[in-house]
PyMOL Python script that loads the backbone (N, CA, C, O; Angstrom):
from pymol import cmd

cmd.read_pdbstr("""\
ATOM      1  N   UNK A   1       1.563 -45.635  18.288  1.00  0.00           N
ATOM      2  CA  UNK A   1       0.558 -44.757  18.827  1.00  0.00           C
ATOM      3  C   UNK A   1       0.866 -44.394  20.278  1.00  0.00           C
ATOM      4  O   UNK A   1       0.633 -43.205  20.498  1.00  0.00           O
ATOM      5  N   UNK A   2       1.280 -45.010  21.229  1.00  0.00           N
ATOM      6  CA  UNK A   2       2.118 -45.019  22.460  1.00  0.00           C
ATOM      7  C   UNK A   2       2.464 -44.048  22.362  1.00  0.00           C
ATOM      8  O   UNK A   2       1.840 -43.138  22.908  1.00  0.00           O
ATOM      9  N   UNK A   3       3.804 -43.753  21.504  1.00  0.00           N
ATOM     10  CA  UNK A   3       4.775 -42.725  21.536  1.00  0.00           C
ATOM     11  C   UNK A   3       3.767 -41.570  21.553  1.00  0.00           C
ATOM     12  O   UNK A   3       3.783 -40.705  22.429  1.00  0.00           O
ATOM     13  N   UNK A   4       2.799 -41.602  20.438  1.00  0.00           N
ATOM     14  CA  UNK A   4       1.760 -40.031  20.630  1.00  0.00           C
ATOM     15  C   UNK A   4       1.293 -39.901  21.967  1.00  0.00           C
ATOM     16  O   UNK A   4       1.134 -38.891  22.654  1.00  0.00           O
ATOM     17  N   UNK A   5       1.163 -40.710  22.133  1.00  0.00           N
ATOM     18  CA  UNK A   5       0.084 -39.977  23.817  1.00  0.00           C
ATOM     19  C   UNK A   5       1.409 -39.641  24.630  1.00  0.00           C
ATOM     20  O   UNK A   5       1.420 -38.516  25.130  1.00  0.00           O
ATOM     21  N   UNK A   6       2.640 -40.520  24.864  1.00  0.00           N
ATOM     22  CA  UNK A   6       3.264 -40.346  25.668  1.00  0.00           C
ATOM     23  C   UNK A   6       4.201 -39.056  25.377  1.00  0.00           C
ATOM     24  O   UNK A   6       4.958 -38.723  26.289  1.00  0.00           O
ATOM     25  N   UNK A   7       4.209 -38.292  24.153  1.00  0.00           N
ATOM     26  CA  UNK A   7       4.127 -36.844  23.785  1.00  0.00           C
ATOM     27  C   UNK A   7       3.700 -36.174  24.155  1.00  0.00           C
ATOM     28  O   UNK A   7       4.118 -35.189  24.764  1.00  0.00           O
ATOM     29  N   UNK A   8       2.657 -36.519  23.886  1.00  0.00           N
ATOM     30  CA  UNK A   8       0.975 -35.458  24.026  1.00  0.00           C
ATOM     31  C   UNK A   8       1.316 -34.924  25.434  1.00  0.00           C
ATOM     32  O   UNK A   8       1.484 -33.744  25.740  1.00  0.00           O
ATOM     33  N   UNK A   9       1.404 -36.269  26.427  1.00  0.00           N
ATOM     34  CA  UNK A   9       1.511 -35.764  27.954  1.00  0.00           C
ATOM     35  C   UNK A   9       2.199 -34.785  28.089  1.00  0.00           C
ATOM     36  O   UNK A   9       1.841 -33.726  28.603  1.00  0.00           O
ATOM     37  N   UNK A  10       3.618 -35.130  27.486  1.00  0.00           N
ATOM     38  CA  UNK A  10       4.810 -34.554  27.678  1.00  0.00           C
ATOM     39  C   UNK A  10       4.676 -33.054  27.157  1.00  0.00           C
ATOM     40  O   UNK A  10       5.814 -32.611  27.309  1.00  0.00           O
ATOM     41  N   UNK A  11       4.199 -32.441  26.835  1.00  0.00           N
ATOM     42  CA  UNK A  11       4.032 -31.234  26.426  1.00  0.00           C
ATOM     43  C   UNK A  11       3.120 -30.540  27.141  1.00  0.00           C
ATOM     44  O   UNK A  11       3.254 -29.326  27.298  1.00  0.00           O
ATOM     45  N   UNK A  12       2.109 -31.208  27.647  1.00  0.00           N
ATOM     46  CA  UNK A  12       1.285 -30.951  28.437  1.00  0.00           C
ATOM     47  C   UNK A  12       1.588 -30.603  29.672  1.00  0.00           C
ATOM     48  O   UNK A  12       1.164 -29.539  30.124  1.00  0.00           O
ATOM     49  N   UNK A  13       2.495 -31.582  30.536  1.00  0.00           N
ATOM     50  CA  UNK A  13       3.368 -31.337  31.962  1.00  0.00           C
ATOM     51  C   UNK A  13       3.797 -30.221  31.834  1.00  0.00           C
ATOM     52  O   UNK A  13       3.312 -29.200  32.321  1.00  0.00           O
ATOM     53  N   UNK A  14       5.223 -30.359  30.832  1.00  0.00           N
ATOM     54  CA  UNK A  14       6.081 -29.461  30.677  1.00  0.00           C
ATOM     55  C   UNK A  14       6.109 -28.253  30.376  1.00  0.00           C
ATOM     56  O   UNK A  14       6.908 -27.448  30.855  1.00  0.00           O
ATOM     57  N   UNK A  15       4.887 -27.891  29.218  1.00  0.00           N
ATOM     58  CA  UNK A  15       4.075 -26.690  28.665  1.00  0.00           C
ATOM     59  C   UNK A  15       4.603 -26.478  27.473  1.00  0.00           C
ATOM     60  O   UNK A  15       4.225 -25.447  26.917  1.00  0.00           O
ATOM     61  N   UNK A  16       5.259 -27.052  26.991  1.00  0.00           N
ATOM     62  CA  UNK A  16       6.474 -26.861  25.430  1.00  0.00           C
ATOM     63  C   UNK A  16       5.325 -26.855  24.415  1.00  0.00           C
ATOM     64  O   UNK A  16       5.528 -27.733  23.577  1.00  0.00           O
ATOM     65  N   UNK A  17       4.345 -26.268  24.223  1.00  0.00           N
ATOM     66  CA  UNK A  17       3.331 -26.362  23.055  1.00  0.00           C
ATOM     67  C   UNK A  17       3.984 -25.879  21.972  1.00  0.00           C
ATOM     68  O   UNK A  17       3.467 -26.184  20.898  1.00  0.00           O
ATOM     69  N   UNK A  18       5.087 -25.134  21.923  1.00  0.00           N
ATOM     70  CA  UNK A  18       5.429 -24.495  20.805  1.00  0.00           C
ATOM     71  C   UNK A  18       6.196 -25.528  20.141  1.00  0.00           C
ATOM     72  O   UNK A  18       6.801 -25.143  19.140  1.00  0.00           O
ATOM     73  N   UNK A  19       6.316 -26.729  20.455  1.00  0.00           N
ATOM     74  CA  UNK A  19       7.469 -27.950  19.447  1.00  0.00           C
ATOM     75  C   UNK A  19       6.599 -28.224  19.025  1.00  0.00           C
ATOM     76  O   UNK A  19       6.850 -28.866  18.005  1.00  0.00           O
ATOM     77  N   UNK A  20       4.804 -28.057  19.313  1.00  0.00           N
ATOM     78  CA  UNK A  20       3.830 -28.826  18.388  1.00  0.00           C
ATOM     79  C   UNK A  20       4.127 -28.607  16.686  1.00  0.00           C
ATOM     80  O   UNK A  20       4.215 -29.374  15.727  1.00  0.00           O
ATOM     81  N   UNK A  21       4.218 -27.265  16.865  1.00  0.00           N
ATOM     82  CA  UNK A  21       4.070 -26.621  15.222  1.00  0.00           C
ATOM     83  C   UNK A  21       5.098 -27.113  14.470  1.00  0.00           C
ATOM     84  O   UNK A  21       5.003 -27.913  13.539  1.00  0.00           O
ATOM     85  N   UNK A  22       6.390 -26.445  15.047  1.00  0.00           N
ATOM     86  CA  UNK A  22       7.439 -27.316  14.093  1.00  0.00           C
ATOM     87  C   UNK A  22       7.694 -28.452  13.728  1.00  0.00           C
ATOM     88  O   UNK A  22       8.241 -28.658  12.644  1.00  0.00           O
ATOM     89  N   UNK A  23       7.295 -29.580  14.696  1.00  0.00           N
ATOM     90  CA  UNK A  23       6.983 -30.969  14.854  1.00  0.00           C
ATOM     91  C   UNK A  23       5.842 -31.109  13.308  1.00  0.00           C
ATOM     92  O   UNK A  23       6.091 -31.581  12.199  1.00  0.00           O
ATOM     93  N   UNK A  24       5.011 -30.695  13.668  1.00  0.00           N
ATOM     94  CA  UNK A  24       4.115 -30.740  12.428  1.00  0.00           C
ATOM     95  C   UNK A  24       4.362 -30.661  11.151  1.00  0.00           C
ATOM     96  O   UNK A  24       3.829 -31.311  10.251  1.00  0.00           O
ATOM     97  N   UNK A  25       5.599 -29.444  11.034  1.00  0.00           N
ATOM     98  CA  UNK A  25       5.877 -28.716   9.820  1.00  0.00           C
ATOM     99  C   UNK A  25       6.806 -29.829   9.340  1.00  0.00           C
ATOM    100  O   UNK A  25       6.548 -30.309   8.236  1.00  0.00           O
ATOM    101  N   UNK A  26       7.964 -30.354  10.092  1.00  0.00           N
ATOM    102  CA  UNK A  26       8.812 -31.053   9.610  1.00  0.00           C
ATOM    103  C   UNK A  26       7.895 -32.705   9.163  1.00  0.00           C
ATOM    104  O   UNK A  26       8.225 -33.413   8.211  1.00  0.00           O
ATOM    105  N   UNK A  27       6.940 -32.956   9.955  1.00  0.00           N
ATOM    106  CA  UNK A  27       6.478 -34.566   9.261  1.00  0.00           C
ATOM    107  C   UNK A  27       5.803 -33.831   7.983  1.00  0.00           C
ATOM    108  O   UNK A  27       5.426 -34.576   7.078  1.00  0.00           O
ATOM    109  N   UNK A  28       5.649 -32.675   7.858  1.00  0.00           N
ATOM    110  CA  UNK A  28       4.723 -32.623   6.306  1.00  0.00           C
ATOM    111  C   UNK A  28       6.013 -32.030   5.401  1.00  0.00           C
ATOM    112  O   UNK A  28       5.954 -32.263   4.193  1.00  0.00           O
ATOM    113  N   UNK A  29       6.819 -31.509   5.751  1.00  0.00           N
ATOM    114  CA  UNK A  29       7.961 -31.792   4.429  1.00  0.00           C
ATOM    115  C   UNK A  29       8.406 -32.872   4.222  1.00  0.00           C
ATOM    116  O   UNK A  29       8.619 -33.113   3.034  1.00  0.00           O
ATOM    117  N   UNK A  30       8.799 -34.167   5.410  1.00  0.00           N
ATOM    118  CA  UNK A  30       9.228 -35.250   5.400  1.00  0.00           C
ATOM    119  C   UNK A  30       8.075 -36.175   4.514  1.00  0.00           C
ATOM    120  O   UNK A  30       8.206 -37.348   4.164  1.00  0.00           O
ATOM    121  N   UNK A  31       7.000 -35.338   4.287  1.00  0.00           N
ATOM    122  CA  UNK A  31       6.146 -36.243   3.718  1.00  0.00           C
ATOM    123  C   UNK A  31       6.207 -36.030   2.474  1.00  0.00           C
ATOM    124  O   UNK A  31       6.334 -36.911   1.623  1.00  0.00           O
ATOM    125  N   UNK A  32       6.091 -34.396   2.194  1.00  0.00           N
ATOM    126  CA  UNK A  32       6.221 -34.117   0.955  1.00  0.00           C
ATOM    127  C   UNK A  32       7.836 -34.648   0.228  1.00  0.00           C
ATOM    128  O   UNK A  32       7.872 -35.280  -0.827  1.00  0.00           O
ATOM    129  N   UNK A  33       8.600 -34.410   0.704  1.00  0.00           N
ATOM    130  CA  UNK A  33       9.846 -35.159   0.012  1.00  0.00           C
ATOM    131  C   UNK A  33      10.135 -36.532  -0.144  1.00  0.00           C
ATOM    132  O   UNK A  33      11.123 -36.925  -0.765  1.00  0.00           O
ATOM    133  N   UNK A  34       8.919 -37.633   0.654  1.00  0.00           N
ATOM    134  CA  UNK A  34       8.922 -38.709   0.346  1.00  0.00           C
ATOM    135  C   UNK A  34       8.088 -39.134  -1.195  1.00  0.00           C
ATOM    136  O   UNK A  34       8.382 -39.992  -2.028  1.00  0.00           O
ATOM    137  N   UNK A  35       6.876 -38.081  -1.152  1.00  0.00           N
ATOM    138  CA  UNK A  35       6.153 -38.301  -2.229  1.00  0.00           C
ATOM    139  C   UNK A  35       7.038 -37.739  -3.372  1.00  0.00           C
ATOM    140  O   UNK A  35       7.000 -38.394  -4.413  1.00  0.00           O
ATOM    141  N   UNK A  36       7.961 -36.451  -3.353  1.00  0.00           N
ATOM    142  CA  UNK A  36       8.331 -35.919  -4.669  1.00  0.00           C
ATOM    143  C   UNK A  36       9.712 -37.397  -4.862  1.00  0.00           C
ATOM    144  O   UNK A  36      10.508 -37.515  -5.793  1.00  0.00           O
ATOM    145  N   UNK A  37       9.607 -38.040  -4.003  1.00  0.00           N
ATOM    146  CA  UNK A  37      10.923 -39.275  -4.857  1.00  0.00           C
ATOM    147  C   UNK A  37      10.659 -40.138  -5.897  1.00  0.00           C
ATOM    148  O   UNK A  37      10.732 -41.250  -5.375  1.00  0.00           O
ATOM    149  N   UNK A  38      10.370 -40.291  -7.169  1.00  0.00           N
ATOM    150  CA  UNK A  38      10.188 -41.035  -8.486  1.00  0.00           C
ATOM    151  C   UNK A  38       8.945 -40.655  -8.626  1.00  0.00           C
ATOM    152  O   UNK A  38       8.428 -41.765  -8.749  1.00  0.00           O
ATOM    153  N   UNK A  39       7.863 -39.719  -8.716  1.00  0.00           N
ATOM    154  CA  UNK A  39       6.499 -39.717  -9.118  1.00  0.00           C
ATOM    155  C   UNK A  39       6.483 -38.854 -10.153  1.00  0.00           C
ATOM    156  O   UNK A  39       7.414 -38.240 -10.675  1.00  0.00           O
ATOM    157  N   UNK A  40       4.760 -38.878 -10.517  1.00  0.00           N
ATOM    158  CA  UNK A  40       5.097 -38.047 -11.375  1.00  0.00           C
ATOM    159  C   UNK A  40       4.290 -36.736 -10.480  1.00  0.00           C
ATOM    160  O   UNK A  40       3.639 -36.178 -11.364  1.00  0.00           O
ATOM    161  N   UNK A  41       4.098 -36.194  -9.522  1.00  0.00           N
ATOM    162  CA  UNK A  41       4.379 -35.155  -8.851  1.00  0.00           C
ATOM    163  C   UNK A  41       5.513 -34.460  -8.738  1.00  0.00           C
ATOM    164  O   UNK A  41       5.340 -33.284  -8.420  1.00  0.00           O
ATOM    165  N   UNK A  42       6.495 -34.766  -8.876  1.00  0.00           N
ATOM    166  CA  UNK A  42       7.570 -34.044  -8.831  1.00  0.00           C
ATOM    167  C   UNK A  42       8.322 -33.006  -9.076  1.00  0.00           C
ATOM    168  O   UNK A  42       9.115 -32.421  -8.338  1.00  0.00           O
ATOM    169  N   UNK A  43       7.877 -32.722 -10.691  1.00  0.00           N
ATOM    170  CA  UNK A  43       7.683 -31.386 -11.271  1.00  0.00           C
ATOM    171  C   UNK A  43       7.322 -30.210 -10.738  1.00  0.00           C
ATOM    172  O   UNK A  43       7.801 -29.081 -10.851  1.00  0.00           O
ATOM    173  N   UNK A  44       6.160 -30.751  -9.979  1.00  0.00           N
ATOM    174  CA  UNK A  44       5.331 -29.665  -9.603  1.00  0.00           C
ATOM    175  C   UNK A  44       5.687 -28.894  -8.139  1.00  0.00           C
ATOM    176  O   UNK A  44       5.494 -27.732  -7.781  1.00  0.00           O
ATOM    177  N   UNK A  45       6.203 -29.882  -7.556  1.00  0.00           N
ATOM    178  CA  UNK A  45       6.875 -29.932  -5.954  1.00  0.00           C
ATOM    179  C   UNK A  45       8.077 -28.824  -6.374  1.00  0.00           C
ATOM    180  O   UNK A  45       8.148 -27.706  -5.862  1.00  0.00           O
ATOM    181  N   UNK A  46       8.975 -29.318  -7.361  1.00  0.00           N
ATOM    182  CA  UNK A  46       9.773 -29.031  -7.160  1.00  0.00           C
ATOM    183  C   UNK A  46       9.782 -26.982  -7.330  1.00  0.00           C
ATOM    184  O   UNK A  46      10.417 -26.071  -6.800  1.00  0.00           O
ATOM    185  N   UNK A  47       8.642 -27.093  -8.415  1.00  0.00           N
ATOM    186  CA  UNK A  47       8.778 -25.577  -8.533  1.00  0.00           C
ATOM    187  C   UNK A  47       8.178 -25.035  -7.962  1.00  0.00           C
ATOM    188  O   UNK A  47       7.916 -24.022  -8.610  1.00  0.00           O
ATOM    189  N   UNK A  48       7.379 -24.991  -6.419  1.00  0.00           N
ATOM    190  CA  UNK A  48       7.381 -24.677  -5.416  1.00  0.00           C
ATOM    191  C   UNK A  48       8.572 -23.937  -4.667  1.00  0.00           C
ATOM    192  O   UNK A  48       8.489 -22.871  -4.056  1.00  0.00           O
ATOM    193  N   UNK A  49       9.669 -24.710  -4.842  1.00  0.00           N
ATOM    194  CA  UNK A  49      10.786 -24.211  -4.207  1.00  0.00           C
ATOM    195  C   UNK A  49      11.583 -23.516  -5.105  1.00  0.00           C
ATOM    196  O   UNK A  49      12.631 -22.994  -4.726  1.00  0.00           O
TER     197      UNK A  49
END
""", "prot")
cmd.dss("prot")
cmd.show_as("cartoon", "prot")
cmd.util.cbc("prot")
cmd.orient("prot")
């Protein structure tokens, strides 16, 4: 949780708000490709793409 705030700041100083989004985008594919590994979601993930 550290690391978040000590982000949070860091974007804040610096003004880089725009790494928020992509930052975001990549933990929710990283999420979604953790869930499509052996489930039975997978099917469905996959024909998305």
């Amino acid at each position: 949780m550290a690391f978040l705030i000590e982000f949070w700041s860091f974007l804040k100083v610096r003004k880089k708000f725009w790494l928020l989004p992509m930052l975001i985008m990549l933990a929710l594919f990283g999420g979604l490709i953790i869930l499509a590994q052996g489930s039975a979601i997978a099917p469905f993930i996959y024909t998305l793409f």
